[in-house]
C-alpha positions in Angstrom: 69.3 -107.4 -25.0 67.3 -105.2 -23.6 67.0 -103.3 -26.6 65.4 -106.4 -28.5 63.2 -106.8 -25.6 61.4 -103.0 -25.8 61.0 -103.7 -29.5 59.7 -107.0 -28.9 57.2 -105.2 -26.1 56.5 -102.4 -28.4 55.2 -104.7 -31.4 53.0 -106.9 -29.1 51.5 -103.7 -27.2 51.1 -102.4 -30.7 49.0 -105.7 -31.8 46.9 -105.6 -29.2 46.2 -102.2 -30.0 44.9 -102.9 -33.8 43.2 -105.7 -32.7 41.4 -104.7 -29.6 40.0 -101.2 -31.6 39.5 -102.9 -34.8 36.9 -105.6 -32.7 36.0 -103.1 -30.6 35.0 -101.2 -33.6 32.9 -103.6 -35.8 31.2 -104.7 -32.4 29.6 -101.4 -32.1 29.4 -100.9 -35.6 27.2 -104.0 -36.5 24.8 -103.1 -33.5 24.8 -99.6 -35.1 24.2 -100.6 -38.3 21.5 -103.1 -37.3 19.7 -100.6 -35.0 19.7 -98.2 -38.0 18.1 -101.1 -39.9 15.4 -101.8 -37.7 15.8 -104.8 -36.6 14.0 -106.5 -33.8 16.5 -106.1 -30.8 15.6 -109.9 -30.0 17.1 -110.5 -33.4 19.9 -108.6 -32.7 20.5 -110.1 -29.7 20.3 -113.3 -31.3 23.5 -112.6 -33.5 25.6 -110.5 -30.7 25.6 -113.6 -28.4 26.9 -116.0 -30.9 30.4 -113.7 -30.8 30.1 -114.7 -26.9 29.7 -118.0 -27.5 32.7 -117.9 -30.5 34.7 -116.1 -27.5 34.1 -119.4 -25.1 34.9 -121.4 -28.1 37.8 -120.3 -29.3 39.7 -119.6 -25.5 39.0 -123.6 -24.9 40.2 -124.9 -28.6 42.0 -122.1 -29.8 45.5 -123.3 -28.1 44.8 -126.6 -29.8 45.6 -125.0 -33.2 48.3 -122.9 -32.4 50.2 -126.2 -30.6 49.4 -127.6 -34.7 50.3 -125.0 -37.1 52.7 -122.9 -34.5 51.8 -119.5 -33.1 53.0 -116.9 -36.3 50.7 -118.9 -38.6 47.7 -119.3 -36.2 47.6 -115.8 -35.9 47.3 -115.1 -39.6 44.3 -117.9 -39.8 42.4 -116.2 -37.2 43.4 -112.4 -38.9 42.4 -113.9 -42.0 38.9 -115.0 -40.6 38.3 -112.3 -38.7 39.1 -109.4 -41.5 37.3 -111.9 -44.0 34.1 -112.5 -41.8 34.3 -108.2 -41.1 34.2 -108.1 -45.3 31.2 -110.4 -45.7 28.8 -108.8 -43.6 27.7 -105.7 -45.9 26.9 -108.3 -48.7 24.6 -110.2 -47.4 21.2 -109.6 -45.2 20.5 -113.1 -44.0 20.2 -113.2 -40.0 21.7 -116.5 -40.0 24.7 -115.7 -41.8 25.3 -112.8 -39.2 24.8 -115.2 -36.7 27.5 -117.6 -37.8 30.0 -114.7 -38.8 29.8 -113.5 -35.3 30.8 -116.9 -34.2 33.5 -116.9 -36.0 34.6 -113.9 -34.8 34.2 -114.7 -31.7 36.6 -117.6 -32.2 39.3 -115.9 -33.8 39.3 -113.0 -31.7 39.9 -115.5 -28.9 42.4 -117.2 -30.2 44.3 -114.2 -31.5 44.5 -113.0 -27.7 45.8 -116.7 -26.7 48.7 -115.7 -29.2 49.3 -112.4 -28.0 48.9 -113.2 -24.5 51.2 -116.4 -24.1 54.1 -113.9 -25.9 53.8 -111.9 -23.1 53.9 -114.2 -20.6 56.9 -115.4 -22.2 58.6 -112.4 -22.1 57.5 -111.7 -18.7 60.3 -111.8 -15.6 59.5 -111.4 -11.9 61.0 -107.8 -12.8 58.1 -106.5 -14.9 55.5 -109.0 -15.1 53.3 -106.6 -12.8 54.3 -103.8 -15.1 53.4 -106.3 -18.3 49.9 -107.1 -17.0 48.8 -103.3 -16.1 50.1 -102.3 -19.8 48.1 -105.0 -21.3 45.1 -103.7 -19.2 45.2 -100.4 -20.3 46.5 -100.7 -24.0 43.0 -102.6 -24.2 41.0 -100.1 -23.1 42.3 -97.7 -24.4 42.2 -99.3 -27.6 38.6 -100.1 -27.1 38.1 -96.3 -26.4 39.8 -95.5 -29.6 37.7 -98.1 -31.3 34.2 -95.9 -30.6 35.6 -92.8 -31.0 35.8 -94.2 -35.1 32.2 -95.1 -35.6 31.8 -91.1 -35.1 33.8 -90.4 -38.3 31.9 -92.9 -40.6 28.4 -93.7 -41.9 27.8 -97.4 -40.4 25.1 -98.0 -42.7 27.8 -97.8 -46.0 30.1 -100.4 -46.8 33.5 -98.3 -46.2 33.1 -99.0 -42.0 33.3 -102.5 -42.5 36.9 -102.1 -44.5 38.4 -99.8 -42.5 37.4 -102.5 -39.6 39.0 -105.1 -41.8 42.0 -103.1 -42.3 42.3 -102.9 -38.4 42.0 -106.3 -38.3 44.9 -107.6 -40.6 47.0 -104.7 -39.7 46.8 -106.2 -36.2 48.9 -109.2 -37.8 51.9 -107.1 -38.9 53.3 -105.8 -35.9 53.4 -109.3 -34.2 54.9 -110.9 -37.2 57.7 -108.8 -37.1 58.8 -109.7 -33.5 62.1 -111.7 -33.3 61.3 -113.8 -30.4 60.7 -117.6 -30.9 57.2 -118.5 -29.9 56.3 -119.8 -26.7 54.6 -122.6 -25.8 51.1 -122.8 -25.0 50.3 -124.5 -21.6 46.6 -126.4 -20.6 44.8 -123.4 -18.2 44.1 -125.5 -14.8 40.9 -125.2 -13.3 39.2 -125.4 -10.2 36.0 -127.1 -10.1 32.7 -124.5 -9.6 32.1 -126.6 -6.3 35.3 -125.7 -4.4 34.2 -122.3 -5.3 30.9 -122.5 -4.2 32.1 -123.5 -0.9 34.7 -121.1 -0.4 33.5 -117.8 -2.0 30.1 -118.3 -3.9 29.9 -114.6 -4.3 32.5 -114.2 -6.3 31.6 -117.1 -9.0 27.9 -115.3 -9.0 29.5 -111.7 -9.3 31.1 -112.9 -12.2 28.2 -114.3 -13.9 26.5 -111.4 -13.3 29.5 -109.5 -14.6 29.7 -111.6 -18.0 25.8 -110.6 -18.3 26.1 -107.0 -17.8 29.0 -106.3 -20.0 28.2 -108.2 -22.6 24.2 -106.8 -23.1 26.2 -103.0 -22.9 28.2 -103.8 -25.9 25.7 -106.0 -27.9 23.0 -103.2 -27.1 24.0 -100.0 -25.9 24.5 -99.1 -29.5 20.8 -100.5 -30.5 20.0 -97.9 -27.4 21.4 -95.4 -28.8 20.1 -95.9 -31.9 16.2 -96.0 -30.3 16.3 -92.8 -28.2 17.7 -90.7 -31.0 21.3 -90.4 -30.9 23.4 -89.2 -33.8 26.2 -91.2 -34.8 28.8 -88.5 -33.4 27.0 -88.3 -30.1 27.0 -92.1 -29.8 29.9 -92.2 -30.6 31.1 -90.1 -27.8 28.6 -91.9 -25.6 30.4 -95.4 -25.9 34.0 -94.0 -25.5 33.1 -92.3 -22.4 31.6 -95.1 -21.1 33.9 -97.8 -21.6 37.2 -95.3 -20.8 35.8 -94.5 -17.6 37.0 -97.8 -15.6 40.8 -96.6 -15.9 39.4 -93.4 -14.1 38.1 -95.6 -11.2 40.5 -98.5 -11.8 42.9 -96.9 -9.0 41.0 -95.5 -6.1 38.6 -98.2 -6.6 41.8 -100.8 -5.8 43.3 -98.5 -2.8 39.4 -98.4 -1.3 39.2 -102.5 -1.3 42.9 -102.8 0.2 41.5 -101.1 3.1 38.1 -102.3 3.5 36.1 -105.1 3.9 35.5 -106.2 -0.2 31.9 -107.7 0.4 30.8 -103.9 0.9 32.7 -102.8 -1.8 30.7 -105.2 -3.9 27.3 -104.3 -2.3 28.1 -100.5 -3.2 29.2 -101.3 -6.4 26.2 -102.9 -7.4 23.9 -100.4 -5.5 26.1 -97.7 -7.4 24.9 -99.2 -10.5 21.5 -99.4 -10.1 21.5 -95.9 -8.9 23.4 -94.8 -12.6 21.2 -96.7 -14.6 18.2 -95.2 -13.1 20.2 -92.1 -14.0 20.1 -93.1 -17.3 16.2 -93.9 -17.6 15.1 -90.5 -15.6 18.0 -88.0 -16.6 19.0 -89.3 -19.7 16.4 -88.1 -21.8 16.2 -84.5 -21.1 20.4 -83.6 -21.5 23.6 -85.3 -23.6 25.6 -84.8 -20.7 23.3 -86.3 -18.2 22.9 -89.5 -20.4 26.8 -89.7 -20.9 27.8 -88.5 -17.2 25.3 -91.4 -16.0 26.3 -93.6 -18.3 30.1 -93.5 -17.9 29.6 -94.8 -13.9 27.2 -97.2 -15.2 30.0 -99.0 -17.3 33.1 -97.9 -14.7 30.9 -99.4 -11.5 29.6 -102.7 -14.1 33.6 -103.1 -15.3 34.4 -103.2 -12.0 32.8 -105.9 -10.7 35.0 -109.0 -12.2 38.4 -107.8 -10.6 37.0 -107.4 -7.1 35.0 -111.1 -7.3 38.6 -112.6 -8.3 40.1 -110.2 -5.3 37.0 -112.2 -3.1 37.7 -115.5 -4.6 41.7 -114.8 -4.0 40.9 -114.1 -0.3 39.4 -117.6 0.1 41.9 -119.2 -1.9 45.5 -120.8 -1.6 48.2 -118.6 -2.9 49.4 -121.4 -5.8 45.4 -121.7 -7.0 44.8 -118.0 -8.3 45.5 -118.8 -11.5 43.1 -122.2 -11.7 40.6 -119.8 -9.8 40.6 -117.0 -12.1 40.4 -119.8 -14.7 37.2 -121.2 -13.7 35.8 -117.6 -12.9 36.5 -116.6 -16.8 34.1 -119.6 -17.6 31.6 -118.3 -15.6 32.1 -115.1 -17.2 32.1 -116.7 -20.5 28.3 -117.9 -19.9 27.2 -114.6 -18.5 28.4 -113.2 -21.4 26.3 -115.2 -23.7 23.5 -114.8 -21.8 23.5 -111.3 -21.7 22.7 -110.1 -24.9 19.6 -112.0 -25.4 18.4 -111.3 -21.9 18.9 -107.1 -22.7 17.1 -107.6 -26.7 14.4 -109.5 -24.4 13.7 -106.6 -22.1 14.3 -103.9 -24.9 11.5 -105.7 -26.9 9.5 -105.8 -24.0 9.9 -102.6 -22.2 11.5 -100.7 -25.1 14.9 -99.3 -25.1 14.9 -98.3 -21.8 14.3 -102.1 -21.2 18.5 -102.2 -21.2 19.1 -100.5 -17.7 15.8 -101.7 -16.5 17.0 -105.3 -16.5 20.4 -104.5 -16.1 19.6 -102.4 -12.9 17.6 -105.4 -12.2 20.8 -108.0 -12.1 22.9 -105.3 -10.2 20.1 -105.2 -6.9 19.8 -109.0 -7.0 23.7 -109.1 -7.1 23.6 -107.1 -4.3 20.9 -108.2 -2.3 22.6 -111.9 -2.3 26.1 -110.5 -1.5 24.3 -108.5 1.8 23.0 -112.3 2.5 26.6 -113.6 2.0 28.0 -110.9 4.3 25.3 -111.8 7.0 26.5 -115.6 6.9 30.4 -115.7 6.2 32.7 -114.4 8.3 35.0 -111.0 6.8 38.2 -111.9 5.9 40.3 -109.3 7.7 41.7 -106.3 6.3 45.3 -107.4 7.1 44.7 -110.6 5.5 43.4 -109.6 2.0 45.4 -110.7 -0.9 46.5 -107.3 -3.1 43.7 -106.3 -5.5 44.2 -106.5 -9.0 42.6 -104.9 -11.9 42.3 -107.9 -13.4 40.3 -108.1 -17.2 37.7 -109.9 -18.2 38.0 -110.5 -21.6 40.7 -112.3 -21.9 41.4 -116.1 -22.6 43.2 -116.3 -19.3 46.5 -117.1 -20.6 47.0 -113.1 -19.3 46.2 -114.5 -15.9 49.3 -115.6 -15.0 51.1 -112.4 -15.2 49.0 -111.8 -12.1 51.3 -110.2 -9.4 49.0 -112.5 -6.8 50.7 -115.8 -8.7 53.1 -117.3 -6.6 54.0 -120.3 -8.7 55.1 -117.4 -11.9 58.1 -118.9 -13.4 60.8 -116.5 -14.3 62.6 -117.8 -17.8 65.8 -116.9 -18.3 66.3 -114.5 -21.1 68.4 -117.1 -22.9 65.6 -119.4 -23.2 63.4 -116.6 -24.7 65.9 -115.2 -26.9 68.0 -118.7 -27.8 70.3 -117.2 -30.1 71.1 -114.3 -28.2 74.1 -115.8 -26.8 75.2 -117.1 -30.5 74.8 -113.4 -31.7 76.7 -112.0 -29.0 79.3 -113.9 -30.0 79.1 -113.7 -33.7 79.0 -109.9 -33.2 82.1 -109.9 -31.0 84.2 -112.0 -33.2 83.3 -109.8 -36.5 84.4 -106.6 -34.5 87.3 -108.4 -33.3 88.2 -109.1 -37.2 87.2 -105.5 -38.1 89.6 -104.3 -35.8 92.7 -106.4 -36.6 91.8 -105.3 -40.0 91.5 -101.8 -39.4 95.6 -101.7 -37.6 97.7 -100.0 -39.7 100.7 -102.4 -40.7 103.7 -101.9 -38.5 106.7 -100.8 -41.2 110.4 -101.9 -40.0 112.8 -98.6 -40.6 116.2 -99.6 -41.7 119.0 -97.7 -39.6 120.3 -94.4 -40.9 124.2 -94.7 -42.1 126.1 -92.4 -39.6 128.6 -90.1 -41.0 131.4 -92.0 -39.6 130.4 -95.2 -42.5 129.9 -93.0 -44.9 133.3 -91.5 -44.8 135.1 -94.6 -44.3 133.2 -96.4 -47.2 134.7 -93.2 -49.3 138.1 -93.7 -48.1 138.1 -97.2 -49.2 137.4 -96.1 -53.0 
């Protein structure tokens, strides 16, 4: 059993894998290849949001077609869309095309991750599901890393990028395919409505707005950045792994710091922290690599790290059985942050240039944290004591992940049984057949006859 169950583990971790660092990929790959074109960044902005909007799309509707088709052959429809859509882009130059490719996407890598995620919380106990969720967190990333680091070994303005992203894609569908667990079912996310939130921790539904906004416009136009101020592919390459790796760095003292202190300055320094990196970026970033990467990297670890403490303030606020409905909600309102931030970065780039990215960015992270010194002023601190655990939680996600969350109370621990039903049938199979081998495998029990004594024979000789 538990045999079954590491495999099982090993080819969904695996899945996630190809599929996070094949999107991962062709995300910075189109913005490269588009920034090497020319393109207006409003334009380009224009096409990165519709993968946001796809994203929204497909985490509301997606679940419906699993529930139809089942969740093997759901996952090979979005595969098949999302390594089709990755094929079609090189052969044509038509904005509006792009634009409704990238929608697509955006719904089938959505509903590929409602797949992946409800097998894990299927498989999930009270054991490991804490375990479960922190894997999941950082096979992503670290997938996403991976996922850079490839655009530095190809030329994204040729047509081979775009199969190899393809070939990502649809491997993605082959690990999961092989598992041997029945699929689970698919449950309706509960929500909370924005106005309970409002009143009980309005910082943390604006935090992650503002979250949705600034990771979003890094990965629709960081690359277009790079592109601008001169970077070769190699170097940008390096400058987007380092950047987007560099949240597992701060992922741990970042959690021990807001156990132990009041999480509305945590926020404020945060967002200070972030303004301060991107202004690193404008001054520094120009006159040294390393400057522009070291600055960077805390721009995207500070700006990743904004979602997991606004659900750790929302938690606070909340009843233990609503975390899940909560984080729910607050993955909507990352959902429309995330499709306005790409055309709210192109607008600034076009305006101010391509320094126009941390400029607005830096921009969102002061106001975030001039209204959370305002919110501090008026609400009471929760205290220290009281604090719910905090939780790297992910952003881009569906939610179905969401309820791996140590925090939820109301987790339901299945019974291996019900997530392996024919475990108990095989066991048995298997102990009859080696019950059978081993009868057969007895060596047959031969009756010897009695030896004739002397004493018979020499009496039966007497007798002739």
């Amino acid at each position: 059993m538990i045999k079954r169950l590491v495999i099982s583990l090993s080819s969904l971790i695996f899945s996630v894998f190809l599929l996070m660092g094949g999107n991962t990929f062709v995300m910075t790959l189109l913005g490269v290849n588009l920034g090497l074109r020319q393109v207006e960044p409003t334009l380009i902005g224009s096409i990165m949001v519709c993968y946001s909007v796809g994203f929204v799309l497909g985490s509301l509707y997606g679940p419906r077609v699993i529930k139809r088709v089942g969740h093997i052959r759901a996952f090979a429809v979005f595969s098949a869309v999302l390594a089709s859509s990755t094929l079609i882009f090189p052969l044509t130059d038509s904005i509006i095309v792009w634009a409704l490719l990238r929608a697509l996407s955006g719904i089938a890598v959505a509903g590929s991750f409602v797949v992946i995620e409800s097998w894990f919380s299927a498989v999930a106990t009270s054991d490991n599901r804490a375990t479960l969720f922190f894997a999941y967190q950082i096979c992503a990333y670290l997938a996403a890393t991976a996922g850079q680091l490839l655009i530095g070994f190809t030329d994204p303005a040729a047509f081979v990028p775009f199969t190899l992203g393809a070939i990502l894609l649809t491997a993605a569908l082959v690990p999961l395919s092989l598992t041997r667990m029945d699929a689970p079912t698919v449950e309706h996310s509960e929500r909370i409505s924005i106005r309970s939130i409002i009143r009980s921790a309005p910082v943390g539904l604006l935090a992650a707005l503002c979250s949705g906004v600034l990771i979003s416009s890094f990965y629709a136009m960081a690359p277009v950045y790079a592109i601008q101020v001169g970077l070769p592919v190699g170097q940008l390459s390096w400058f987007m792994a380092a950047s987007i790796f560099t949240f597992i760095l701060f992922a741990w003292p970042l959690g021990r710091l807001c156990d132990r202190l009041n999480r509305g300055s945590i926020m404020l320094v945060i967002n200070l922290l972030i303004a301060f990196s991107a202004a690193g970026v404008i001054i520094g970033g120009e006159y040294h690599l390393g400057i522009l990467i070291g600055f960077s990297a805390l721009y995207m670890g500070m700006v990743a790290s904004i979602y997991p403490v606004a659900v750790a303030i929302t938690n606070d606020r909340m009843e233990a059985h609503h975390i899940v409905a909560a984080s729910t909600t607050l993955l909507l309102s990352y959902g429309l942050g995330s499709s306005l931030g790409p055309l709210f970065s192109s607008g600034m780039m076009t305006w101010l240039g391509p320094q126009g990215l941390y400029i607005g960015c830096g921009g969102v992270a002061l106001l975030l944290s001039g209204y959370t010194l305002w919110w501090q002023w008026r609400t009471p601190a929760v205290p220290v004591a009281e604090q719910a655990a905090w939780i790297a939680t992910p952003a881009d996600t569906p939610g179905v992940i969401t309820e791996l969350d140590p925090r939820n109370e109301e987790f339901v621990d299945l019974p291996m049984e019900e997530v392996f039903p024919d475990l108990e049938e095989q066991a048995l199979a298997e102990a009859s057949a080696g019950q059978m081998e081993l009868e057969l495998s007895e060596p047959e029990v031969v009756e010897e006859e009695e030896p004739i004594s002397q004493d018979s024979g020499a009496q039966a000789a007497r007798l002739h």
